[in-house]
TORTOR-695274 format. One record per atom (N, C-alpha, C, O): residue in three letters; z, y, x; residue number from 1; atom name. Coordinates in nm, 3 decimals. Atoms other than C-alpha are relative to their C-alpha. Layout:
// TORTOR-695274
   code         z         y         x   pos   site
    ALA         Z         Y         X   NUM     CA
...
//
This chain:
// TORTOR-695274
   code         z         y         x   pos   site
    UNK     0.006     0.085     0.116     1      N
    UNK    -0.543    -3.293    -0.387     1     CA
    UNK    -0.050     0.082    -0.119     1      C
    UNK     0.006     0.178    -0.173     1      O
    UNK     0.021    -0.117     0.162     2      N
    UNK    -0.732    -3.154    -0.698     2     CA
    UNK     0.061    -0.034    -0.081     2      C
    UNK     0.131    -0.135    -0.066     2      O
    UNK    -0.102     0.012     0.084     3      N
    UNK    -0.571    -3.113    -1.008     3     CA
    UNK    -0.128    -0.095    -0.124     3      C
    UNK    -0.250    -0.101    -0.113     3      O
    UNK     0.058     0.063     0.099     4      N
    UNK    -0.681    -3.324    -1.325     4     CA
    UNK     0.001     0.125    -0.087     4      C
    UNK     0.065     0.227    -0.059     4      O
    UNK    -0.009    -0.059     0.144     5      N
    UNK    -0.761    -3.162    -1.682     5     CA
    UNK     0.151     0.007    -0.032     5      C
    UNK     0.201     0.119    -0.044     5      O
    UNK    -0.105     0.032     0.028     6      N
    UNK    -0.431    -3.292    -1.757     6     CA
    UNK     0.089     0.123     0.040     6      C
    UNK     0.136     0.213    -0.030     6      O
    UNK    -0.060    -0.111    -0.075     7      N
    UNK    -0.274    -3.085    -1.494     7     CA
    UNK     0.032     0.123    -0.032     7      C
    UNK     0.144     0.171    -0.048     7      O
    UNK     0.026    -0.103     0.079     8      N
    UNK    -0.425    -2.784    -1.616     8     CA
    UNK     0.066     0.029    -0.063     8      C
    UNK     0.126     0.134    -0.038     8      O
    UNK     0.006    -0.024     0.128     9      N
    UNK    -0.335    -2.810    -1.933     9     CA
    UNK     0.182     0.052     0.010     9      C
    UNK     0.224     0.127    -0.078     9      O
    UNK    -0.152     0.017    -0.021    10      N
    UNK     0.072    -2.812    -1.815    10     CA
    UNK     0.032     0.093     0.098    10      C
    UNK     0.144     0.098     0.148    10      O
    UNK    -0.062    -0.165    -0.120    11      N
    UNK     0.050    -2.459    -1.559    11     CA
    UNK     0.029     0.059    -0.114    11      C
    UNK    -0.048     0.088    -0.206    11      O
    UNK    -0.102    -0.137     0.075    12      N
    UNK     0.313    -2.242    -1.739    12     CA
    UNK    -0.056     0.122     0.074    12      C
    UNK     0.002     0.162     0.174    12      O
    UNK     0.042    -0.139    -0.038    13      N
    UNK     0.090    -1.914    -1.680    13     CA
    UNK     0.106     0.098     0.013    13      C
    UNK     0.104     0.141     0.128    13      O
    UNK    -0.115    -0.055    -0.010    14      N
    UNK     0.422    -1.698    -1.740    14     CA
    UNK     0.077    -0.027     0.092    14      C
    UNK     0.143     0.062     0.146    14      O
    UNK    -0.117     0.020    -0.133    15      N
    UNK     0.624    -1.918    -1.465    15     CA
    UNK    -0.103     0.059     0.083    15      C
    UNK    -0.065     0.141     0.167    15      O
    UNK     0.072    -0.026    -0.212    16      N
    UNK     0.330    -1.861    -1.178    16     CA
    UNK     0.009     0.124     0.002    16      C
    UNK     0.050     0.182     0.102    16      O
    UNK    -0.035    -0.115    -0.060    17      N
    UNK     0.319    -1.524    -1.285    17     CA
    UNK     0.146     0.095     0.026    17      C
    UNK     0.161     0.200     0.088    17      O
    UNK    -0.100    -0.051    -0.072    18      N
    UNK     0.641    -1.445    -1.248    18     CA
    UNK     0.039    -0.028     0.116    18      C
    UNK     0.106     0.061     0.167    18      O
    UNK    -0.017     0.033    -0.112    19      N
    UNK     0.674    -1.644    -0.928    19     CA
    UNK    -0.093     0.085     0.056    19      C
    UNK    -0.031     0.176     0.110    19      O
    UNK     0.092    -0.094    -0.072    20      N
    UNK     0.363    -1.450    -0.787    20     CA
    UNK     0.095     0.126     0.001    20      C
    UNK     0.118     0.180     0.109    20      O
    UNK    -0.035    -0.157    -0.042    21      N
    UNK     0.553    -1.115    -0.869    21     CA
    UNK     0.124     0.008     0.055    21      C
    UNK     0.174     0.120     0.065    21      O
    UNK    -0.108    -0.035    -0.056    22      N
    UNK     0.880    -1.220    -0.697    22     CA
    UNK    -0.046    -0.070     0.174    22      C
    UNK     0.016    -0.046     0.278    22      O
    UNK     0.032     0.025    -0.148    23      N
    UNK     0.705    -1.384    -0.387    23     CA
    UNK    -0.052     0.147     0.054    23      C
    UNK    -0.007     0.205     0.153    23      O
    UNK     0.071    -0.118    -0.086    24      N
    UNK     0.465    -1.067    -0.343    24     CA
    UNK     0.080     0.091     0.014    24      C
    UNK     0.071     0.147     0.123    24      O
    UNK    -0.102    -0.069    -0.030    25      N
    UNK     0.750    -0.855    -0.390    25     CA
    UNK     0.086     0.013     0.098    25      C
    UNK     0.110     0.122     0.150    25      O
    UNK    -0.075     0.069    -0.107    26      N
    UNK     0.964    -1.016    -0.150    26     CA
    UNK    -0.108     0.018     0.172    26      C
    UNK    -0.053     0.041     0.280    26      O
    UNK     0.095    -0.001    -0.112    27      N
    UNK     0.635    -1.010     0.120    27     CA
    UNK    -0.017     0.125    -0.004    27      C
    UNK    -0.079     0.146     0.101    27      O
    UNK     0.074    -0.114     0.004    28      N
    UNK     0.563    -0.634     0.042    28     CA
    UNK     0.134     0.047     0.066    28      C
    UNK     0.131     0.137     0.150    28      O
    UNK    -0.149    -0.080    -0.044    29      N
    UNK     0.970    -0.568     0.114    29     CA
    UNK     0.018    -0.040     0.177    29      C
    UNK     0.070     0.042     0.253    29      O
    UNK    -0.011     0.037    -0.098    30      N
    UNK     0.956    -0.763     0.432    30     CA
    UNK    -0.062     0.111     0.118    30      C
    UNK    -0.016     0.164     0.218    30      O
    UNK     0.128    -0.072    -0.078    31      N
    UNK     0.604    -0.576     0.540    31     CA
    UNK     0.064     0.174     0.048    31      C
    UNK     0.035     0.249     0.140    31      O
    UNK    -0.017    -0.151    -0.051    32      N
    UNK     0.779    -0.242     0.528    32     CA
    UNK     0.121     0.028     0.064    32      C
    UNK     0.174     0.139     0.065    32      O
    UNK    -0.156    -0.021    -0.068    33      N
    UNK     1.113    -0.329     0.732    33     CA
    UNK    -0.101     0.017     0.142    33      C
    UNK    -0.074     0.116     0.210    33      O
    UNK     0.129     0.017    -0.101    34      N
    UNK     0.790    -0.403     1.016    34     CA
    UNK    -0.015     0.138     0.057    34      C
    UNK    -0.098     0.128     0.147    34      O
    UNK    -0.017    -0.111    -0.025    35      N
    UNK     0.838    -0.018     1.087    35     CA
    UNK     0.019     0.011     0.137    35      C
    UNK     0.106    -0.053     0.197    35      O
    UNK     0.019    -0.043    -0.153    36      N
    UNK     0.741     0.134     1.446    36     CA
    UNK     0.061     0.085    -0.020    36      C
    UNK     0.089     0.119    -0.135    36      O
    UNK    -0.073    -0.150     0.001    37      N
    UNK     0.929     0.453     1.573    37     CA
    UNK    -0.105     0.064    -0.019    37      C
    UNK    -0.216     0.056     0.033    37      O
    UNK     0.067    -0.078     0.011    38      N
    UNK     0.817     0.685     1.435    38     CA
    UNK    -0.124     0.005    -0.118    38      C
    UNK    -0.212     0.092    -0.120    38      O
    UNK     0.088     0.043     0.111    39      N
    UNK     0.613     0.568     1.137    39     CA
    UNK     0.065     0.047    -0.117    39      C
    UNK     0.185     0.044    -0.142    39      O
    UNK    -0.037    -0.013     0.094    40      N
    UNK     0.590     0.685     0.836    40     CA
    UNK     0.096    -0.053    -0.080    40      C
    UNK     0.125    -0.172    -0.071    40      O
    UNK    -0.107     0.055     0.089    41      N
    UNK     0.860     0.665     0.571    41     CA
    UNK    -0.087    -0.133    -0.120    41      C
    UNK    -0.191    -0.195    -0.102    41      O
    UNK     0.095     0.072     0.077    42      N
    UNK     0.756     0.457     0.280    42     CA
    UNK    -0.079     0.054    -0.120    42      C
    UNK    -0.172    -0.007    -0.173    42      O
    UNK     0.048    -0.050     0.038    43      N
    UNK     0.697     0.732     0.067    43     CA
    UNK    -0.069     0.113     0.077    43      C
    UNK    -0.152     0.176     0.011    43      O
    UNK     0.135    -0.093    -0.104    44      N
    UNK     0.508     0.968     0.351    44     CA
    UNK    -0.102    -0.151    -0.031    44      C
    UNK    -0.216    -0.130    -0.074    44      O
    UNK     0.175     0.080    -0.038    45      N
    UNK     0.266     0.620     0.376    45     CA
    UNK    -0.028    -0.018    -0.158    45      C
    UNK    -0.139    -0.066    -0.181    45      O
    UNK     0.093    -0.034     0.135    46      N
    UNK     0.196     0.655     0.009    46     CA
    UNK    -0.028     0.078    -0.059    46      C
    UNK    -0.070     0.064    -0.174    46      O
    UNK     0.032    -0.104     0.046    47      N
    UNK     0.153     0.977    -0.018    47     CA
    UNK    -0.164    -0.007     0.125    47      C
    UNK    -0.280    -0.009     0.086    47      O
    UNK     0.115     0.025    -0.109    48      N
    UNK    -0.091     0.944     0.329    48     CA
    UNK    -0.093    -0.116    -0.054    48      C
    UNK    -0.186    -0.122     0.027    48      O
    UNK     0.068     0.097     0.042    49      N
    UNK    -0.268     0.653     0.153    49     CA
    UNK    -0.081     0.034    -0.158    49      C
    UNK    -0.176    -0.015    -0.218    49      O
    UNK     0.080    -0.067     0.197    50      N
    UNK    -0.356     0.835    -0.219    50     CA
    UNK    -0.056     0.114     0.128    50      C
    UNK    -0.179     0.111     0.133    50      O
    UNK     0.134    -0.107    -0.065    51      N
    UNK    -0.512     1.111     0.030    51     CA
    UNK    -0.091    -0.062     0.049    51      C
    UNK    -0.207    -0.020     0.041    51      O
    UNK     0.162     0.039    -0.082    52      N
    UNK    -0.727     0.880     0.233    52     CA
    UNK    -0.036    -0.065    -0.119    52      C
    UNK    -0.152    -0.025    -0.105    52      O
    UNK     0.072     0.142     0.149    53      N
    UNK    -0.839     0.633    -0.101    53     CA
    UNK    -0.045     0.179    -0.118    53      C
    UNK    -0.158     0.189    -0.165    53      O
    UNK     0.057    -0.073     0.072    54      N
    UNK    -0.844     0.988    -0.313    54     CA
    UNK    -0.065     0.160    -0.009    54      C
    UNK    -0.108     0.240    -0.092    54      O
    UNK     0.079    -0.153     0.012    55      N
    UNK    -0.953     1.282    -0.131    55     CA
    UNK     0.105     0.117    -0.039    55      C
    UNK     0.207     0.071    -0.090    55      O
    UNK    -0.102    -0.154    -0.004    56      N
    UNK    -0.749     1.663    -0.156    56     CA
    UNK     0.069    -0.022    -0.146    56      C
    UNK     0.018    -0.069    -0.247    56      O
    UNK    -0.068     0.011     0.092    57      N
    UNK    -0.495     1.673    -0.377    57     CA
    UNK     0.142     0.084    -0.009    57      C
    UNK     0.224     0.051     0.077    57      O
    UNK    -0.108    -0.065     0.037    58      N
    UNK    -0.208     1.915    -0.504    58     CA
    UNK     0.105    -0.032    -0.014    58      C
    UNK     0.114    -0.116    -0.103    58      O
    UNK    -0.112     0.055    -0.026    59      N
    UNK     0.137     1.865    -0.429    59     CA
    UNK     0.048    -0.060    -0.116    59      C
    UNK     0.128    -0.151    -0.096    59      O
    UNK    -0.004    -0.048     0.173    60      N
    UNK     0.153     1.889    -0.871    60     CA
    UNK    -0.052    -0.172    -0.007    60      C
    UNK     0.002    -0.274    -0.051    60      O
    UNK     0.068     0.135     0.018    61      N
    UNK    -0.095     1.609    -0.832    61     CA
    UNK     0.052    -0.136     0.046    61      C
    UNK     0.084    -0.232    -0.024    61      O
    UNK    -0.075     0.121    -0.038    62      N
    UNK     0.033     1.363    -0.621    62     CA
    UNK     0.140    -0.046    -0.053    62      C
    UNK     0.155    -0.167    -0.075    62      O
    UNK    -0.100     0.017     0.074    63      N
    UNK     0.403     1.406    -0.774    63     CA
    UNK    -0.033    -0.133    -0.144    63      C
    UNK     0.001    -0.250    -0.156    63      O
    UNK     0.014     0.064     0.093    64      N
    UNK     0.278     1.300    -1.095    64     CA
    UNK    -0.064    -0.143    -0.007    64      C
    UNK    -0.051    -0.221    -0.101    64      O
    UNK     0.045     0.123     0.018    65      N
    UNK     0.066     1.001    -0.953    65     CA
    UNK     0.081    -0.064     0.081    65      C
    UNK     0.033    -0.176     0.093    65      O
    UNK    -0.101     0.086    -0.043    66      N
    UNK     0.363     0.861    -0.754    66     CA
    UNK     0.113    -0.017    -0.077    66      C
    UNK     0.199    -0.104    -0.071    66      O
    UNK    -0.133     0.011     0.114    67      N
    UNK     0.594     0.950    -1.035    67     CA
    UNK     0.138    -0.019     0.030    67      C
    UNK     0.228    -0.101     0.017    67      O
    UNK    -0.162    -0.006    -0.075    68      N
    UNK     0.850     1.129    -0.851    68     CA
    UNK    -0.005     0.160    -0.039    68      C
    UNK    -0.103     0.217    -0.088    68      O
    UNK    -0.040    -0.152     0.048    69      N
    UNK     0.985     1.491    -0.914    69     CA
    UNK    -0.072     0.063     0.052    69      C
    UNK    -0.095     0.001     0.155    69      O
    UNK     0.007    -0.103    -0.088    70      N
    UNK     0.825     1.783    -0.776    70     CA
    UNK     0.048     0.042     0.131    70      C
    UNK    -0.021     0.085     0.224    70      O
    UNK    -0.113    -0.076    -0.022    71      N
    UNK     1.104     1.884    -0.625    71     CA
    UNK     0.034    -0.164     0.187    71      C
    UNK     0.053    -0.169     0.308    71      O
    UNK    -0.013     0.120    -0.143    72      N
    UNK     1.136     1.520    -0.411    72     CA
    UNK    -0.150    -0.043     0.011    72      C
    UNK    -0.150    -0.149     0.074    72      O
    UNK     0.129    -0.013    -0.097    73      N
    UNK     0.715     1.529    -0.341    73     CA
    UNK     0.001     0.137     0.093    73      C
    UNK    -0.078     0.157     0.185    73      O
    UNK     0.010    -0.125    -0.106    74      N
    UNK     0.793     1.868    -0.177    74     CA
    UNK     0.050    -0.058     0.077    74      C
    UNK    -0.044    -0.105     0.143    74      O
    UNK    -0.073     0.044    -0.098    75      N
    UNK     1.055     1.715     0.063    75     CA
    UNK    -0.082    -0.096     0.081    75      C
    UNK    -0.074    -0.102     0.204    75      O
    UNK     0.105     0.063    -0.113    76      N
    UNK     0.774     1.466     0.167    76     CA
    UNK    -0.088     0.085     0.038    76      C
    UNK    -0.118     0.111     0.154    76      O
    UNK     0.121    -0.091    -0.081    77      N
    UNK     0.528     1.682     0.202    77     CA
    UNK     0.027     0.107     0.145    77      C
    UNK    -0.038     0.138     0.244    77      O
    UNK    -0.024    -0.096    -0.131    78      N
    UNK     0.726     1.919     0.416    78     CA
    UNK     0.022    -0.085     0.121    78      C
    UNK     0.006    -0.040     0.235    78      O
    UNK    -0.018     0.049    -0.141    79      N
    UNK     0.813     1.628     0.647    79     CA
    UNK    -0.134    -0.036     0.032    79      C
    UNK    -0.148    -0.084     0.144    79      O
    UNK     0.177     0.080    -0.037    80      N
    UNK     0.418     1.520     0.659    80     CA
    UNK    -0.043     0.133     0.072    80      C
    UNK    -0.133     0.134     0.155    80      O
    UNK     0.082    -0.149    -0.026    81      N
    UNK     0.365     1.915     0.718    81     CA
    UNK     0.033     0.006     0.130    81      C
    UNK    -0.057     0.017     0.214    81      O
    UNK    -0.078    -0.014    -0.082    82      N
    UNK     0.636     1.928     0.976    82     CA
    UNK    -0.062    -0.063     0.150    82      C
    UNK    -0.083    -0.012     0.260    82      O
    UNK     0.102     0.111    -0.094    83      N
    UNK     0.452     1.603     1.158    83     CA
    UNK    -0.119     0.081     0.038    83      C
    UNK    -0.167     0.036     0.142    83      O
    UNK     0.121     0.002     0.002    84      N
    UNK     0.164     1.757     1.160    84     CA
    UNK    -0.136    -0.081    -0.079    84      C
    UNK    -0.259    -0.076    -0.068    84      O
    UNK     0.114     0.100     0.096    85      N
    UNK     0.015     1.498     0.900    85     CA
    UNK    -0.071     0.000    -0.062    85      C
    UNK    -0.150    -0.093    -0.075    85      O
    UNK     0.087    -0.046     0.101    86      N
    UNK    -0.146     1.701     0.638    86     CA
    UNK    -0.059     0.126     0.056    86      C
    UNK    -0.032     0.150     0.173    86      O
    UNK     0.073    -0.112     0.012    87      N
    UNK    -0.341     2.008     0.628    87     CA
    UNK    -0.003     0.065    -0.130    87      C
    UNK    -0.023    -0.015    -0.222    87      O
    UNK    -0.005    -0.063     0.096    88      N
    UNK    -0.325     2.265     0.365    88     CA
    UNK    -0.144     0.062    -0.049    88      C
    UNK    -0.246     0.010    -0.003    88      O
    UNK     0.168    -0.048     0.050    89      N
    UNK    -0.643     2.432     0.217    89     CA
    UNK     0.000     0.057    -0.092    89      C
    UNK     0.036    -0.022    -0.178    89      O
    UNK    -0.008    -0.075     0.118    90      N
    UNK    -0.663     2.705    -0.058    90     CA
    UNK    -0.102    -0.049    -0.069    90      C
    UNK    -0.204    -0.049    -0.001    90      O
    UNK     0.109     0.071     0.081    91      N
    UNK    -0.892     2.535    -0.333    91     CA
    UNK    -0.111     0.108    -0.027    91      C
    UNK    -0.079     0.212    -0.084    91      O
    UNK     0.125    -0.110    -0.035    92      N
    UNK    -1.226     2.736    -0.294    92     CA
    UNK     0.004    -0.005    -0.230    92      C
    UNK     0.005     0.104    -0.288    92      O
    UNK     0.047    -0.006     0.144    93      N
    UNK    -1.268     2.654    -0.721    93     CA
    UNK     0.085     0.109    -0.041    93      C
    UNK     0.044     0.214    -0.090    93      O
    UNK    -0.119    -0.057     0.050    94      N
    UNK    -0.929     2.785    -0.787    94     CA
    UNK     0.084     0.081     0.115    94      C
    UNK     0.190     0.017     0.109    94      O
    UNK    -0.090    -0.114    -0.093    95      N
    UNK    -0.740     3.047    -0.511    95     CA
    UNK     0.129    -0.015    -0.007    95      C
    UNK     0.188    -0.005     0.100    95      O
    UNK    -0.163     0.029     0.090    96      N
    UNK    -0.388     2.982    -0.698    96     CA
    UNK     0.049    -0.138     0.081    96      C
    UNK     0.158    -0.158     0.133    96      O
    UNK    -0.030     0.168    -0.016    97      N
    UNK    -0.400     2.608    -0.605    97     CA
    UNK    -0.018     0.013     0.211    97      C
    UNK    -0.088     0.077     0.290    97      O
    UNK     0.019     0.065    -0.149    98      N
    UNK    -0.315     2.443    -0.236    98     CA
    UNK    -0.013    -0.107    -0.004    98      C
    UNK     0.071    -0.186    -0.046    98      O
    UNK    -0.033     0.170    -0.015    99      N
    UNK    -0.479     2.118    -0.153    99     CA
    UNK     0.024    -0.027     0.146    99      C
    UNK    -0.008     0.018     0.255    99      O
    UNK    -0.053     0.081    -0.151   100      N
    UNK    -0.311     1.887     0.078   100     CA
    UNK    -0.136    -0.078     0.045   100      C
    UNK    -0.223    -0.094    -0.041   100      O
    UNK     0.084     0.113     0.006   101      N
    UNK    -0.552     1.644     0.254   101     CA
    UNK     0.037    -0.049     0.178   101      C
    UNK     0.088     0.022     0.264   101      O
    UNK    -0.061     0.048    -0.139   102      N
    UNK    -0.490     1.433     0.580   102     CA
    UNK    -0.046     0.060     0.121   102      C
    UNK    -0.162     0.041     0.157   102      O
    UNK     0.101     0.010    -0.152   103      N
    UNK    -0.547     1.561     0.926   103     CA
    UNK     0.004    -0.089     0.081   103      C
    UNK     0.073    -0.191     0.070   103      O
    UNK    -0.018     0.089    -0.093   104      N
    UNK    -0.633     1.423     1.232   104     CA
    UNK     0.124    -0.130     0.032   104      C
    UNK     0.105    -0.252     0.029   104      O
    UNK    -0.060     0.038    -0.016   105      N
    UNK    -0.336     1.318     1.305   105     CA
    UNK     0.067    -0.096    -0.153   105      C
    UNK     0.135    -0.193    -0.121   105      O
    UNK    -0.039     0.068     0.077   106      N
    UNK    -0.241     1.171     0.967   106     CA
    UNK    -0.067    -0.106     0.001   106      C
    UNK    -0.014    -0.217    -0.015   106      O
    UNK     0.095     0.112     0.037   107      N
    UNK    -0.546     0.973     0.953   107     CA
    UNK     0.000    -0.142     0.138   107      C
    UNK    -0.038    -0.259     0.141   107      O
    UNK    -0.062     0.089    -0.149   108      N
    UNK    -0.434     0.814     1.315   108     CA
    UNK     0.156    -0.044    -0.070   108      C
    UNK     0.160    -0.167    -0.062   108      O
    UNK    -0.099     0.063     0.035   109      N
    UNK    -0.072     0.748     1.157   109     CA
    UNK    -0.013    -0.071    -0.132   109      C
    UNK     0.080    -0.150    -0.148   109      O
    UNK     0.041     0.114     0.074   110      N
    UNK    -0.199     0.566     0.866   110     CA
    UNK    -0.087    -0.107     0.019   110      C
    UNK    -0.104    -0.191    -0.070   110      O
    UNK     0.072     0.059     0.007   111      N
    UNK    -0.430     0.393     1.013   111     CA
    UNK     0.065    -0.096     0.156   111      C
    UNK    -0.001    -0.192     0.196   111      O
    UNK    -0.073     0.035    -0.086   112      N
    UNK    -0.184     0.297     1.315   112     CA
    UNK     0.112    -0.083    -0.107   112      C
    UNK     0.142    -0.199    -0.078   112      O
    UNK    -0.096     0.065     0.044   113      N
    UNK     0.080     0.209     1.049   113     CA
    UNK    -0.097    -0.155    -0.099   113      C
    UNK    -0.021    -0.251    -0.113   113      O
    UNK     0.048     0.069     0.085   114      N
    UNK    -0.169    -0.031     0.823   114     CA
    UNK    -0.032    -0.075     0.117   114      C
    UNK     0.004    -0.192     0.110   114      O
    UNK     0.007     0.112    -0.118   115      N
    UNK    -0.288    -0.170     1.205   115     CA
    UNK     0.154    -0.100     0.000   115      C
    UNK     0.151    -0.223     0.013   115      O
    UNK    -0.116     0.072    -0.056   116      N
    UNK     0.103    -0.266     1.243   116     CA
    UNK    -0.013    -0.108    -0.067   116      C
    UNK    -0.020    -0.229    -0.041   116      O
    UNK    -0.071     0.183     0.085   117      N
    UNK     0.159    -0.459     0.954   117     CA
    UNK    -0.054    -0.085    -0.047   117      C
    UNK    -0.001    -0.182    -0.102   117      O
    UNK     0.138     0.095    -0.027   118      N
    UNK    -0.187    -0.611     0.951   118     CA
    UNK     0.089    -0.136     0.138   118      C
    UNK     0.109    -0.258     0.135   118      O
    UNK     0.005     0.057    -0.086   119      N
    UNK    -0.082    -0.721     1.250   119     CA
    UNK     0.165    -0.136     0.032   119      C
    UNK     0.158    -0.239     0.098   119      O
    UNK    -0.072     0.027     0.000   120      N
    UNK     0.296    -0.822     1.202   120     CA
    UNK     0.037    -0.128    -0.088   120      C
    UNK     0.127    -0.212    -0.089   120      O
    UNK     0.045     0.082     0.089   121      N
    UNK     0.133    -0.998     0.929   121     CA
    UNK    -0.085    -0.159     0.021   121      C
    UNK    -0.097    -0.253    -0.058   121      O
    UNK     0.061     0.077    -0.015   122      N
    UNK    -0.049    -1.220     1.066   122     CA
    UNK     0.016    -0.086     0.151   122      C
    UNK    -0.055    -0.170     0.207   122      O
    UNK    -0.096     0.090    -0.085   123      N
    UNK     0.195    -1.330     1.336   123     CA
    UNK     0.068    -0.101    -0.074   123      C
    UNK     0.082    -0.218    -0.037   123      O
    UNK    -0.072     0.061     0.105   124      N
    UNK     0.384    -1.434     1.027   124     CA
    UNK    -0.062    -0.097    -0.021   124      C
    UNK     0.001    -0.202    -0.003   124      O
    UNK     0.016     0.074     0.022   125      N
    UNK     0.136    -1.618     0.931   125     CA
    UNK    -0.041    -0.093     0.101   125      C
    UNK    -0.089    -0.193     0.048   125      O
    UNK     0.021     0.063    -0.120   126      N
    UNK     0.075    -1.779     1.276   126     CA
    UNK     0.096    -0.088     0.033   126      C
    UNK     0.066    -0.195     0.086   126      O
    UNK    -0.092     0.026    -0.034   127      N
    UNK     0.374    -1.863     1.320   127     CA
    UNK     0.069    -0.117    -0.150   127      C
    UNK     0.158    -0.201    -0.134   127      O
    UNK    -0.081     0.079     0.109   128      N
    UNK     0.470    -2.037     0.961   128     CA
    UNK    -0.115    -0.126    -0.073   128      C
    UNK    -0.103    -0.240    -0.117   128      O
    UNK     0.103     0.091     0.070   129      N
    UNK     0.156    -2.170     0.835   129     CA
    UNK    -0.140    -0.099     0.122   129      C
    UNK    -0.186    -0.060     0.229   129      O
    UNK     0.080     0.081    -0.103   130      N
    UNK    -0.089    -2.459     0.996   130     CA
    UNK    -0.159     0.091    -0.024   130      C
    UNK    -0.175     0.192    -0.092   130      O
    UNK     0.164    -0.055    -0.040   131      N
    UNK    -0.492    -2.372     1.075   131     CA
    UNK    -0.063    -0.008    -0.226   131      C
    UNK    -0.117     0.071    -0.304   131      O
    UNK     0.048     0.025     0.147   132      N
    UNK    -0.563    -2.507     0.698   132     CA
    UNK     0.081     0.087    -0.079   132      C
    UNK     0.019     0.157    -0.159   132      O
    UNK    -0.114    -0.072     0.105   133      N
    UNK    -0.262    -2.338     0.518   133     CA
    UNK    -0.079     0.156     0.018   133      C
    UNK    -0.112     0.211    -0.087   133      O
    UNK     0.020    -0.135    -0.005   134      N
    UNK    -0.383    -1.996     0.635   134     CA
    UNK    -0.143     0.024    -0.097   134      C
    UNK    -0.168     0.109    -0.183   134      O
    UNK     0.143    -0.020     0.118   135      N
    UNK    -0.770    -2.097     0.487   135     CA
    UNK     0.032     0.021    -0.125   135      C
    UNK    -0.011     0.103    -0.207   135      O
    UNK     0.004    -0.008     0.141   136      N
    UNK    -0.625    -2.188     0.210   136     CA
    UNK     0.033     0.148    -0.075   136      C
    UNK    -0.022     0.202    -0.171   136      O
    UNK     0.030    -0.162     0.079   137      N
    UNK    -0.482    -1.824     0.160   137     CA
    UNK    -0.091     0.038    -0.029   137      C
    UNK    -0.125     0.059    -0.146   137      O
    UNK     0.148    -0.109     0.005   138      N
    UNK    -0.820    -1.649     0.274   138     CA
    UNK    -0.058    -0.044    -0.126   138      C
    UNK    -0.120     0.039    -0.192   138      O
    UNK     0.078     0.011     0.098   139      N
    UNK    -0.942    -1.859    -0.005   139     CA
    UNK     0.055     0.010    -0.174   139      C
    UNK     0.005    -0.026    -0.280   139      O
    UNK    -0.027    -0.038     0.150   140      N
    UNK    -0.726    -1.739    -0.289   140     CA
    UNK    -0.019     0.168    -0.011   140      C
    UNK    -0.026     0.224    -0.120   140      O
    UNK    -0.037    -0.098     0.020   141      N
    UNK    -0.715    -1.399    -0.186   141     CA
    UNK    -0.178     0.062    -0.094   141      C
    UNK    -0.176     0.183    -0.118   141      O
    UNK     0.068    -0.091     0.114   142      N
    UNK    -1.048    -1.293    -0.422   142     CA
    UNK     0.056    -0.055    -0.107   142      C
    UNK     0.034     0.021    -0.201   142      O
    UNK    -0.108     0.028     0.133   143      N
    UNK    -0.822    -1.473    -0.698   143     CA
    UNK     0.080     0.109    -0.010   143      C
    UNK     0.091     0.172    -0.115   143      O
    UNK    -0.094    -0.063     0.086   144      N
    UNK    -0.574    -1.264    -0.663   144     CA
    UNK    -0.078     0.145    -0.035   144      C
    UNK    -0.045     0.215    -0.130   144      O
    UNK    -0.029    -0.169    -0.013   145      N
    UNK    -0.747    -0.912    -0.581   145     CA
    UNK    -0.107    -0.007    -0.123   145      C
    UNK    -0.164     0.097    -0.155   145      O
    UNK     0.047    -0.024     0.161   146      N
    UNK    -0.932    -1.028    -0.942   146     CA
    UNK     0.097     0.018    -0.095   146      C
    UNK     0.073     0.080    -0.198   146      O
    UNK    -0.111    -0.026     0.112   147      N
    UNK    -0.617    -1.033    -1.124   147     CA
    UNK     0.044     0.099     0.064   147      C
    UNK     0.080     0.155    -0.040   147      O
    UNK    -0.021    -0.140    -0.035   148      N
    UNK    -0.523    -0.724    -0.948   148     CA
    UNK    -0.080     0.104    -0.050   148      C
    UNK    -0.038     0.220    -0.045   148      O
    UNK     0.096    -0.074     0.068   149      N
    UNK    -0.855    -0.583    -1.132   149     CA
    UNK     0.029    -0.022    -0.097   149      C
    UNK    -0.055     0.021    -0.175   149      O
    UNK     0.017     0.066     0.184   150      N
    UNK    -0.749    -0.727    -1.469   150     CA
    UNK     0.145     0.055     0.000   150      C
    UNK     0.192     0.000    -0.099   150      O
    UNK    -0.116    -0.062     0.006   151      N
    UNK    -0.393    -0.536    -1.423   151     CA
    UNK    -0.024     0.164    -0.058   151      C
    UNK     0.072     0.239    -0.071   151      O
//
C-alpha cells in the first residue's frame, strides 16, 4: 500500500529512528550468540575485521580505534597470536613499531565466521518472513547503508 503526502507528513523521524536503533541492536545481539566452536570472541572478530577493511596496524592503533585500554587490546591480541590469527611484522618505516596484520589462518576465521552468520541469517529470514517480505528488505537495504553514510 503506498503512503499518501498526508502520511508523510505524520512519520515521527525520531520514533523510526529510535525503533531502527533498538531493532538493529537487538538483530546484531542475536547474530553474535550464532557462535561456532571455536570462533572468534566478539572482540578478536573486530579486531580481525579493522585488519582485513584496514590493512597493518599497531596494537597502539587498534586500541584507540576500538576504544578499549591498551592493556585489554593486548589480551586480545595475545589470544589472536596464540590462535595463530595474526602475524607480527617490524614496520620497515619505523623498527620501534610492530604491525599486526591477519594471517592465513585469520583471514579463513573471519571469513568462516562472517560465512556463519550470513548464513544463520538468512535461515532467520527463511524461516520468519514470506518470498515478498524478504524483497522487501533487499529493497531497503541501500536506504539504510545510505543513512549509515550520513552517520
Amino acid at each position: 500500500m503506498a503512503m499518501t503526502e498526508s502520511d508523510h507528513a505524520e512519520v515521527d523521524v525520531d520514533a523510526v529512528a529510535a525503533e531502527l536503533r533498538i531493532v538493529t541492536g537487538a538483530l546484531i545481539r542475536r547474530l553474535r550468540v550464532h557462535r561456532a566452536p571455536g570462533d572468534p570472541t566478539v572482540g578478536e572478530g573486530r579486531v580481525l575485521a579493522r585488519l582485513d577493511r584496514g590493512g597493518p596496524a599497531t596494537s597502539a592503533d587498534l586500541a584507540r580505534r576500538e576504544q578499549v585500554s591498551p592493556q585489554a587490546m593486548g589480551v586480545t591480541i595475545a589470544g589472536l597470536m596464540e590462535r595463530g590469527l595474526l602475524d607480527r611484522a617490524v614496520d620497515p618505516s619505523d623498527g620501534r613499531r610492530i604491525m599486526l596484520t591477519l594471517s592465513p589462518a585469520g583471514v579463513e576465521a573471519l571469513t568462516d565466521r562472517r560465512h556463519h552468520s550470513s548464513r544463520a541469517l538468512a535461515e532467520a529470514m527463511s524461516a520468519a518472513l514470506s518470498p515478498d517480505e524478504v524483497v522487501a528488505v533487499a529493497e531497503i537495504l541501500p536506504l539504510l547503508d545510505r543513512v549509515g553514510e550520513a552517520l
